[in-house]
C-alpha positions in Angstrom: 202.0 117.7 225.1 202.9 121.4 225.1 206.5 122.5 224.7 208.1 123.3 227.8 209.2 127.1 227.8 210.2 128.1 231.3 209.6 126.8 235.2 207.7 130.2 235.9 205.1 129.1 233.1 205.5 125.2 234.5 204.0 126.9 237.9 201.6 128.6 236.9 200.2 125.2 234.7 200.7 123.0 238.3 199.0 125.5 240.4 196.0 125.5 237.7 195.6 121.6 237.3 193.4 119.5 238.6 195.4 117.5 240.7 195.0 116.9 244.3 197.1 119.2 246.9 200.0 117.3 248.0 200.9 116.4 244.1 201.1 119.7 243.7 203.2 120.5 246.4 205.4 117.5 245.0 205.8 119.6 241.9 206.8 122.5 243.7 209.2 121.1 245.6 210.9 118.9 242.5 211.1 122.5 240.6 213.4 123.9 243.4 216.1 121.5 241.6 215.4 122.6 238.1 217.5 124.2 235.5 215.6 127.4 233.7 214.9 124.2 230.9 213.7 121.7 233.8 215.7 118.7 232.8 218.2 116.6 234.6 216.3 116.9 237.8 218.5 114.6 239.9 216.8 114.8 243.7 216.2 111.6 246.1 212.8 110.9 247.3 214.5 111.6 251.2 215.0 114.7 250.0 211.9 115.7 248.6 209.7 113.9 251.6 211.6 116.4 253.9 211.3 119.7 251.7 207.3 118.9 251.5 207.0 116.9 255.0 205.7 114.1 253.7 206.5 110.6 254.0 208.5 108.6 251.5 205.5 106.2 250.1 203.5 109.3 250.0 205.9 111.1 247.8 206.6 108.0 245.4 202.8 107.8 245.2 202.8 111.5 243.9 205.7 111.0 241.7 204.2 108.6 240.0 200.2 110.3 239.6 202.2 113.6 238.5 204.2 111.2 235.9 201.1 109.8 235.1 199.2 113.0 234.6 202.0 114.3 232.1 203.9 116.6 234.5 207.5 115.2 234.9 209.2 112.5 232.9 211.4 110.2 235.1 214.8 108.6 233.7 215.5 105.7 235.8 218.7 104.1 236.6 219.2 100.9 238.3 222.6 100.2 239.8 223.8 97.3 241.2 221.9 96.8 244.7 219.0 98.8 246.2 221.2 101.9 247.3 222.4 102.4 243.5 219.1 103.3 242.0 218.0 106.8 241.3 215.2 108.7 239.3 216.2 111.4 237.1 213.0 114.0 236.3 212.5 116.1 233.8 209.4 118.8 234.0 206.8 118.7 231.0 203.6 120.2 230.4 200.3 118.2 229.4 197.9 119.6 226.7 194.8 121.0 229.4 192.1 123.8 229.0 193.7 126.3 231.8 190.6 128.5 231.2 187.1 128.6 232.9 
């Protein structure tokens, strides 16, 4: 895994990859929330299904193929009861050949 520099450089890797549309538009949208370092990303998935217009499932299903993929790190926290629980991202940046 690269070291993470900046979101601008973070874009431009997302918009490059491989992956399919609406994981990318995920990204996007969980990059609005970033810090210049893209850690302590603390957004709800209501949040980012309404940003992107996507349903819920559909963006938990993207989290976790972007997570899976290398792109974001997710801290989770489980409270006491359903309604307590939250994700906490952090953007990364998988080794990939960005050329040809």
């Amino acid at each position: 895994m690269r070291e993470f520099r900046n979101v601008d450089e973070w874009h431009c890797g997302v918009s490059q990859s491989q992956m399919v549309a609406n994981t990318r538009l995920v990204l996007f949208a969980i990059s609005l929330f970033a810090n210049r370092v893209g850690q302590g990303i603390a957004v709800s998935v209501g949040v980012l299904a309404e940003r992107t217009g996507l349903s819920k499932p559909s963006v938990i299903k993207h989290l976790k193929l972007a997570e899976e993929a290398g792109w974001i790190g997710a801290q989770r926290y489980d409270g006491t009861g359903a309604r307590l629980k939250r994700n906490e991202y952090s953007l990364k940046f998988p080794e990939m050949d960005l050329e040809g």
